[in-house]
C-alpha positions in Angstrom: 122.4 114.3 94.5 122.3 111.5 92.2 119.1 109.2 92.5 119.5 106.0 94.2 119.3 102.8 92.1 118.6 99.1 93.6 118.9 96.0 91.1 116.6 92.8 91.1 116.9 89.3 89.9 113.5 88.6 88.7 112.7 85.3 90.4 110.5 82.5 88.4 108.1 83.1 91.3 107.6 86.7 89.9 106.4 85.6 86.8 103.0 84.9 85.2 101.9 82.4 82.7 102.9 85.1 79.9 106.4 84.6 81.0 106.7 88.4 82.4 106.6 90.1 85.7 103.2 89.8 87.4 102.4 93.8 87.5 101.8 93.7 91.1 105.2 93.0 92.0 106.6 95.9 90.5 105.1 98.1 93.6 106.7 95.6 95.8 110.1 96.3 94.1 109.4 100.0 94.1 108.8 99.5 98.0 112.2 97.7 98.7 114.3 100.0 96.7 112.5 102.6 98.3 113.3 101.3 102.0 117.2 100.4 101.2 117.4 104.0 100.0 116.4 105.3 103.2 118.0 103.0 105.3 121.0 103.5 103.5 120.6 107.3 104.4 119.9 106.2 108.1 116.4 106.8 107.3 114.9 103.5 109.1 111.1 103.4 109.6 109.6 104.0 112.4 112.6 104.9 114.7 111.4 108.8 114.8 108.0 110.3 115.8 107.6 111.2 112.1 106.3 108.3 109.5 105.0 108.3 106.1 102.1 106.6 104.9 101.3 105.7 101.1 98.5 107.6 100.0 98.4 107.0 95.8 100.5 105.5 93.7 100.5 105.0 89.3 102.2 102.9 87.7 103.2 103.4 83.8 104.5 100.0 81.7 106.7 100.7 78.4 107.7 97.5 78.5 108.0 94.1 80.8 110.7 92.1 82.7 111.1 88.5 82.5 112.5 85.7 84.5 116.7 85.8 85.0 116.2 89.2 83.9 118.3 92.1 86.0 115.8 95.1 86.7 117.5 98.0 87.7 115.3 100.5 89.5 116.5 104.0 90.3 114.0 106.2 92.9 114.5 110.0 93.9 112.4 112.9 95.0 110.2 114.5 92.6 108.1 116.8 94.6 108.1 118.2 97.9 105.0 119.7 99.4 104.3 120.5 103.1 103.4 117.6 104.6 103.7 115.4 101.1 106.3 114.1 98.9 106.2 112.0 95.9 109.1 109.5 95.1 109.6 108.3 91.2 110.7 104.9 90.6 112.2 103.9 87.3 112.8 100.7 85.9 115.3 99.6 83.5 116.2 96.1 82.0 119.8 96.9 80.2 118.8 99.8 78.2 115.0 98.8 78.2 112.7 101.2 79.7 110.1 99.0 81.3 108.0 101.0 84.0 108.1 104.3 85.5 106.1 104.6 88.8 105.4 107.7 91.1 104.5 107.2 94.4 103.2 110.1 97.2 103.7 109.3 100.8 101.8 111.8 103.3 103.9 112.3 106.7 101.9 111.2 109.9 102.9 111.1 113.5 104.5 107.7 113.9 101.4 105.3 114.8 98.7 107.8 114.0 97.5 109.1 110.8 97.7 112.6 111.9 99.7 114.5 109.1 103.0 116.1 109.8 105.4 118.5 108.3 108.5 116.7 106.4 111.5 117.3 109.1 113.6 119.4 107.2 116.6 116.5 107.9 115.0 114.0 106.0 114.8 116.4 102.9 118.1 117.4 102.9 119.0 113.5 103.3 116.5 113.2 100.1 118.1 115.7 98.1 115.4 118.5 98.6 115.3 121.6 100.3 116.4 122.3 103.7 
């Protein structure tokens, strides 16, 4: 499966007084990429008992995007556990590598934060393991 990719217009309201990205937008992008993956996949949240909650994310900058600039960011699996997953976010500007992020969500009962298996459908609409 090949990993999703979502593109951005960075808006002026996205930039700081250096003329770049403010860094806590990029999370926000990550996010929305992120959700029009799944939904893409019929993955909407919270239309199933089983939900997924954020529980760490890291962010790496190699570079930074500006204003008017397109930021490409592809997201896919990169781990699988029981009840955890992590997703990997990369951004892109052209050729320019500008952040990489990795983000673990922990499944929970929808409305609870009781953990939960990952339903073997939603791996296998990820890419992973049935």
């Amino acid at each position: 499966m090949h990993p999703y990719r979502h593109r951005f217009l960075v808006r002026y309201a996205e930039a700081d007084q250096q003329g770049v990205v403010f860094n806590a937008h990029y999370l926000t992008y990550c996010d929305t990429a992120i959700d029009f993956w799944w939904r893409s996949l019929g993955l909407g949240v919270g239309d199933r008992e089983f939900d997924c909650m954020v529980v760490k994310a890291v962010v790496e900058w190699q570079g930074s995007a500006k204003y008017a600039e397109e930021l490409d960011i592809e997201v896919f699996v990169s781990r699988w556990g029981k009840t955890s997953f992590d997703v990997t976010c990369n951004g892109t500007v052209g050729e320019r590598s500008i952040f990489a992020a990795v983000i673990t969500y922990v499944g929970v009962r929808r409305g609870t934060t009781d953990t939960l298996q990952v339903p073997d459908a939603m791996k296998s609409a990820l890419g992973g393991p049935a």
